[in-house]
TORTIZA-196832 format. One record per residue (C-alpha): residue number from 1; residue in one letter; x, y, z. Coordinates in steps of 0.05 Angstrom, whole numbers. Layout:
BEGIN
<atom seq="NUM" type="A" u="X" v="Y" w="Z"/>
...
This chain:
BEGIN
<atom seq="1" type="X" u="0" v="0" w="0"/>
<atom seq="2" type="X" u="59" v="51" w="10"/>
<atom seq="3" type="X" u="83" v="38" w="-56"/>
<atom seq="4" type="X" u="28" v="55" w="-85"/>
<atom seq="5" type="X" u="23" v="116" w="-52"/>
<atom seq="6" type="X" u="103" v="130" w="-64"/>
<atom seq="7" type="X" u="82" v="116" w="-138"/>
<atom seq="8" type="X" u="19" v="166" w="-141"/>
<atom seq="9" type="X" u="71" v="223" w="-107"/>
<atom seq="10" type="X" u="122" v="210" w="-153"/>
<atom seq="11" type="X" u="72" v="220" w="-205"/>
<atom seq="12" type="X" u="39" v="277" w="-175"/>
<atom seq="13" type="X" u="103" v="315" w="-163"/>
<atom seq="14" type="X" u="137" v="299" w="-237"/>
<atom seq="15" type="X" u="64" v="334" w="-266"/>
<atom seq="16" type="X" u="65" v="396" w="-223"/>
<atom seq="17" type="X" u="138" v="397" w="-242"/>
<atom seq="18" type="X" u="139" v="390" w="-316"/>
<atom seq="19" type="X" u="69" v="445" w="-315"/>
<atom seq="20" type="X" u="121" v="493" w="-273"/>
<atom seq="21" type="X" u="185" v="478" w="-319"/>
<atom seq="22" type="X" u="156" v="465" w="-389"/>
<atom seq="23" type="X" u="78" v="480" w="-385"/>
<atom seq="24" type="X" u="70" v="545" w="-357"/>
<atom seq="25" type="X" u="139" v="575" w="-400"/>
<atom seq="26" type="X" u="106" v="548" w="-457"/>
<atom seq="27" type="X" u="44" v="579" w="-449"/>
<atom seq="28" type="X" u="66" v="647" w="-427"/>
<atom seq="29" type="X" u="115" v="648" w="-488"/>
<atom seq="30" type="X" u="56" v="626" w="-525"/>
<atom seq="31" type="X" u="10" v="694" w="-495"/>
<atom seq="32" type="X" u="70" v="737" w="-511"/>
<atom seq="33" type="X" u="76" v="717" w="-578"/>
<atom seq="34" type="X" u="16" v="726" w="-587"/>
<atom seq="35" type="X" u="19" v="796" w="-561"/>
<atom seq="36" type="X" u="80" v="811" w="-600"/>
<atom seq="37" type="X" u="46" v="791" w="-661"/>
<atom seq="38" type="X" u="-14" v="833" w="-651"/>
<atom seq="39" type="X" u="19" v="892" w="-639"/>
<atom seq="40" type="X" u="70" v="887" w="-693"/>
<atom seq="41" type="X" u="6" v="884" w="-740"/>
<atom seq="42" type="X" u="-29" v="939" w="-716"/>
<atom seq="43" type="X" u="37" v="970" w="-712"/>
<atom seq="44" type="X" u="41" v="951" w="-791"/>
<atom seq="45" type="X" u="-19" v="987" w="-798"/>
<atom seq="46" type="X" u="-7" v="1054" w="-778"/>
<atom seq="47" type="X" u="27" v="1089" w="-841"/>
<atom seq="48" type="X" u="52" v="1159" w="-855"/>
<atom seq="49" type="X" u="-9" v="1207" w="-893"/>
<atom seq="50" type="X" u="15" v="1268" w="-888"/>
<atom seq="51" type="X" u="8" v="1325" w="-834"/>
<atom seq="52" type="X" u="-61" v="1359" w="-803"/>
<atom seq="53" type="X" u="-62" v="1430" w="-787"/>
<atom seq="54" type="X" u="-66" v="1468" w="-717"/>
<atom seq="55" type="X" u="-116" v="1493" w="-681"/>
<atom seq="56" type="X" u="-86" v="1558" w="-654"/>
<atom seq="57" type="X" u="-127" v="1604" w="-598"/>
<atom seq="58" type="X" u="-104" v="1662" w="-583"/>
<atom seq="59" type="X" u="-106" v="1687" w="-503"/>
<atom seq="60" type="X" u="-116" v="1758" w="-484"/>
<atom seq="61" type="X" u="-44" v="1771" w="-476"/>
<atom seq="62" type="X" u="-28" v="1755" w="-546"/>
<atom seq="63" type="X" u="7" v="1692" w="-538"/>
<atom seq="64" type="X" u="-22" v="1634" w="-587"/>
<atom seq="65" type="X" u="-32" v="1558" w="-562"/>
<atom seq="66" type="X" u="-38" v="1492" w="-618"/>
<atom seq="67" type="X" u="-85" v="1456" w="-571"/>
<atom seq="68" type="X" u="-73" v="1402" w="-624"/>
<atom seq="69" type="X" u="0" v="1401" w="-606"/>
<atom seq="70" type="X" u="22" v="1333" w="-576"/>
<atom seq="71" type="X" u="-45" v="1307" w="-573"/>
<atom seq="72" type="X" u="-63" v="1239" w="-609"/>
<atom seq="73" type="X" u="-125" v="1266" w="-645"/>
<atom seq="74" type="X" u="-186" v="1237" w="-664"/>
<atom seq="75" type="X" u="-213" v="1278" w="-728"/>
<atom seq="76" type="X" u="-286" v="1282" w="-757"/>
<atom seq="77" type="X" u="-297" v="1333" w="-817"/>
<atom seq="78" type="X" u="-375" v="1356" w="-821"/>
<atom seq="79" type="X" u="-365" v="1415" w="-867"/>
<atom seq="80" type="X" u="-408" v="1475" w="-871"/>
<atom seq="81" type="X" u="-479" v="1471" w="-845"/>
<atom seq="82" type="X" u="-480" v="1406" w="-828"/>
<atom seq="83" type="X" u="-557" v="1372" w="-800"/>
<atom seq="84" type="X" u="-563" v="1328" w="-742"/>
<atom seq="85" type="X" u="-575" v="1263" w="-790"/>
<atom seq="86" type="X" u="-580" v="1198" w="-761"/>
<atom seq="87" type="X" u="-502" v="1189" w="-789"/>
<atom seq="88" type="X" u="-478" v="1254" w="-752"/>
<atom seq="89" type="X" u="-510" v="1241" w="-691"/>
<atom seq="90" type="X" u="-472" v="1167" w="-688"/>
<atom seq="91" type="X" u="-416" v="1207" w="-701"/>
<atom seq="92" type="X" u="-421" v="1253" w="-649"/>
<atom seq="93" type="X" u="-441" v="1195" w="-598"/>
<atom seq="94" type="X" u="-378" v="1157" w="-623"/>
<atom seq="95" type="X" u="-344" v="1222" w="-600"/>
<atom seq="96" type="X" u="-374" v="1215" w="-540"/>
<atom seq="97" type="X" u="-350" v="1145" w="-521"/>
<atom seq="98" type="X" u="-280" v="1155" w="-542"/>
<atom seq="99" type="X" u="-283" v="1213" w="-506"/>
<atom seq="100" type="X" u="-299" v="1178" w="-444"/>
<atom seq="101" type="X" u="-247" v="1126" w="-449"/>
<atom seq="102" type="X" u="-188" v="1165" w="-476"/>
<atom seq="103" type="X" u="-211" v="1249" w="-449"/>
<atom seq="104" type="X" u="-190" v="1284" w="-401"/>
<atom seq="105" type="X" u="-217" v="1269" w="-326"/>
<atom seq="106" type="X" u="-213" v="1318" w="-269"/>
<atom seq="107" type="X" u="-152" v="1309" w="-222"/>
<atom seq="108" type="X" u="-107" v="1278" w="-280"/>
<atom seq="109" type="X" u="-36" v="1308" w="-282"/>
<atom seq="110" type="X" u="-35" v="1288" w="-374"/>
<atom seq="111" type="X" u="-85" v="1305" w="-420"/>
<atom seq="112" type="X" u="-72" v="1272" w="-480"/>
<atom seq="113" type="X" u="-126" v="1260" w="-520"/>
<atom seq="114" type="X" u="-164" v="1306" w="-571"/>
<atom seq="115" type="X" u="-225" v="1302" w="-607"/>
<atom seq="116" type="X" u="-224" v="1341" w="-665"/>
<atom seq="117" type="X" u="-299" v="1356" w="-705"/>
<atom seq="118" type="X" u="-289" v="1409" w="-758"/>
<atom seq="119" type="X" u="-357" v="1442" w="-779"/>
<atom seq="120" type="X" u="-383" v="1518" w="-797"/>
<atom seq="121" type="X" u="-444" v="1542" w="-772"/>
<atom seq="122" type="X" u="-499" v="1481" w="-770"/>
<atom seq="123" type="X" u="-564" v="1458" w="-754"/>
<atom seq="124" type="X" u="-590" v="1481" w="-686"/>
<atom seq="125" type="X" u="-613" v="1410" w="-669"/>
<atom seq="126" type="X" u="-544" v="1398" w="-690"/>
<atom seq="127" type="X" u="-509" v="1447" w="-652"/>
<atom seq="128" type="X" u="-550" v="1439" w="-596"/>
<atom seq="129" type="X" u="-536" v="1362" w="-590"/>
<atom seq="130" type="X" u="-453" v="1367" w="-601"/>
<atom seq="131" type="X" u="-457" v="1425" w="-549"/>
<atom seq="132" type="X" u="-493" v="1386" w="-490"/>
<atom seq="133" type="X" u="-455" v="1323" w="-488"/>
<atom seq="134" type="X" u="-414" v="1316" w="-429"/>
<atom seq="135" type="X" u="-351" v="1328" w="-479"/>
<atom seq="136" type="X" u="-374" v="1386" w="-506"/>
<atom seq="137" type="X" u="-323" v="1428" w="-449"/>
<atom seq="138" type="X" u="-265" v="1388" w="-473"/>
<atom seq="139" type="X" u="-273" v="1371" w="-551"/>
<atom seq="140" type="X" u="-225" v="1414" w="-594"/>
<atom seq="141" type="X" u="-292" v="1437" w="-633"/>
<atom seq="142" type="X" u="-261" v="1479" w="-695"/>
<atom seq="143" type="X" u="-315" v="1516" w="-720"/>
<atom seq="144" type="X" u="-290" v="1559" w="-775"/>
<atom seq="145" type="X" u="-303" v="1589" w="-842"/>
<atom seq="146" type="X" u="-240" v="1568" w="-868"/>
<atom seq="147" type="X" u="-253" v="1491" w="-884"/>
<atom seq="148" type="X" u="-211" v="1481" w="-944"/>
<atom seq="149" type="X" u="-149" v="1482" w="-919"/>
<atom seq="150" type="X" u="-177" v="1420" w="-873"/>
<atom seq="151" type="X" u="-216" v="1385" w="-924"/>
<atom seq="152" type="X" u="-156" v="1383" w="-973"/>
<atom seq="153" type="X" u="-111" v="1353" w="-917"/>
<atom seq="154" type="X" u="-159" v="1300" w="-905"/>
<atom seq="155" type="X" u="-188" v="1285" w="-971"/>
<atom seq="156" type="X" u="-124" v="1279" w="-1005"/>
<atom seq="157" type="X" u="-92" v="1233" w="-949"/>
<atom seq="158" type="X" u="-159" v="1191" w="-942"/>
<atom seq="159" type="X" u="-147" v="1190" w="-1024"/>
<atom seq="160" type="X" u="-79" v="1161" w="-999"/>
<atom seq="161" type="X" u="-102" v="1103" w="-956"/>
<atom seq="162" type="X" u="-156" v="1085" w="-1002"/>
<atom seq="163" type="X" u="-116" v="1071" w="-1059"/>
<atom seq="164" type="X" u="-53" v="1041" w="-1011"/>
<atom seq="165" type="X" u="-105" v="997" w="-979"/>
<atom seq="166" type="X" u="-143" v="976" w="-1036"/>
<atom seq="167" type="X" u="-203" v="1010" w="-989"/>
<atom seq="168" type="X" u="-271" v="1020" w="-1017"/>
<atom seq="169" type="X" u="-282" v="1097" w="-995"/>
<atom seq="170" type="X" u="-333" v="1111" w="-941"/>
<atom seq="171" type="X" u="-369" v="1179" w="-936"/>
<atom seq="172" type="X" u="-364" v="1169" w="-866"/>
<atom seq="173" type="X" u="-294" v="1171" w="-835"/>
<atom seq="174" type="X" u="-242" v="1185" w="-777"/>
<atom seq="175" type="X" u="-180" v="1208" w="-787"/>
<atom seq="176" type="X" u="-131" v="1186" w="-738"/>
<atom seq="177" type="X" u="-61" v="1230" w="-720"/>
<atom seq="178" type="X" u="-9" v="1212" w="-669"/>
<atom seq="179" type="X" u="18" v="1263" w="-622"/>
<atom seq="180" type="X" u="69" v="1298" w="-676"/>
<atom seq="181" type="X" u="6" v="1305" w="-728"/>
<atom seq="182" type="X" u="20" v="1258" w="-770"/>
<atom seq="183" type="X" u="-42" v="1222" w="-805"/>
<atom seq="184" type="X" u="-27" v="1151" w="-782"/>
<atom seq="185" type="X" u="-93" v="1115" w="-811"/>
<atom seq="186" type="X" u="-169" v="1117" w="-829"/>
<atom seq="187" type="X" u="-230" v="1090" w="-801"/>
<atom seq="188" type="X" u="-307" v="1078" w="-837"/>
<atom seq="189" type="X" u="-351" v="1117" w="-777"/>
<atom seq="190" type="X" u="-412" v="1076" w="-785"/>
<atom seq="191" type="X" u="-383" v="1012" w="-771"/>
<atom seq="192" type="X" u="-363" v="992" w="-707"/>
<atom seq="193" type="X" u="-317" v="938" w="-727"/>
<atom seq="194" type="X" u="-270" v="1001" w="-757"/>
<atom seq="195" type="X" u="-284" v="1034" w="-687"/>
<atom seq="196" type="X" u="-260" v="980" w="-649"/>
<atom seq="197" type="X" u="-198" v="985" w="-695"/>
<atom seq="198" type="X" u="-189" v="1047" w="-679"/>
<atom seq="199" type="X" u="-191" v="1048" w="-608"/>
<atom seq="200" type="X" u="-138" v="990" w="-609"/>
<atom seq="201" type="X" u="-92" v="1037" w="-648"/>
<atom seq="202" type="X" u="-105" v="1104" w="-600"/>
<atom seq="203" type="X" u="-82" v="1054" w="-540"/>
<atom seq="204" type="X" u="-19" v="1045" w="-580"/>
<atom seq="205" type="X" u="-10" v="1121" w="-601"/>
<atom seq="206" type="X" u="-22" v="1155" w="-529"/>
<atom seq="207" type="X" u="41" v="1161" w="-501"/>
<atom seq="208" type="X" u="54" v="1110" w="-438"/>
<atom seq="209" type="X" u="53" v="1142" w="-373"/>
């Protein structure tokens, strides 16, 4: 009988030992591969599509600020006089949840994170919605009468992915820019597949902290 029991602890003690020497190496090489792989993708798919533009304000002393300056940016073009359609308010409730994931949140020491929705004038529904959400304080809204400058940047570079791609254009889209302005990819804004993509590669752009 206390063989058999010197045979079953034998046993019992070469398993737990092979799981802690070969089972449990092999399986966190295994997750960490697997991690390494992932990120060199998504890595793969950030490119280069050129540069955005600043969004300067100007303080009552004269001094001038780029609030987009060192900020990963999320960037939404509406244009001029745009309607609060059923795509534009997804849009802005998109905004919204990135916002609360990546925005600022009182008492944090970085801010690093920028929503960027380019529009002139609008709807009043429309206005009135992007200007009640609980982002409204802290989105970079740039409501100007100079869109060309903006749409060129991100037409042409959208133009760019499409083509490097092999894309199908959306009407829809986010831009995406890392914290030196550089146009790093595009995403389609009604589907939330692209979303989820996109939120994968802001977690890789913010700067680690």
């Amino acid at each position: 009988m206390s063989e058999q029991v010197s045979v079953k602890r034998k046993t019992f003690i070469t398993i737990v030992l092979f799981l802690l020497l070969v089972g449990l190496p092999a399986g966190s090489w295994y997750y960490l591969k697997g991690g390494l792989n992932w990120r060199k993708q998504a890595q793969a798919e950030l490119q280069n599509y050129g540069k955005i533009r600043g969004a300067q304000v100007i303080y009552p002393d004269g001094t001038k600020e780029n609030m987009l300056a060192e900020k990963v940016c999320v960037i939404y073009y509406f244009g001029a006089n745009p309607e609060l359609t059923l795509e534009n308010k997804h849009i802005l409730d998109t905004g919204e949840r990135l916002f609360k994931q990546f925005g600022y949140k009182s008492g944090n020491t970085y801010d690093d994170f920028r929503l960027v929705m380019i529009a002139q004038s609008g709807s009043a529904e429309f206005r009135t919605h992007a200007q009640t959400l609980p982002s409204a304080d802290f989105a970079n809204w740039v409501w100007t009468g100079a869109l060309g400058s903006w749409r060129t940047i991100l037409v042409n570079a959208y133009d760019l992915y499409c083509q490097k791609n092999n894309v199908r254009p959306s009407e829809h889209y986010f831009a995406l820019a890392d914290t030196t302005g550089t146009i790093r990819s595009f995403y389609d804004a009604t589907s939330e597949k692209e979303v989820g993509r996109m939120v994968e590669h802001i977690a890789l752009l913010l700067p680690k902290r």
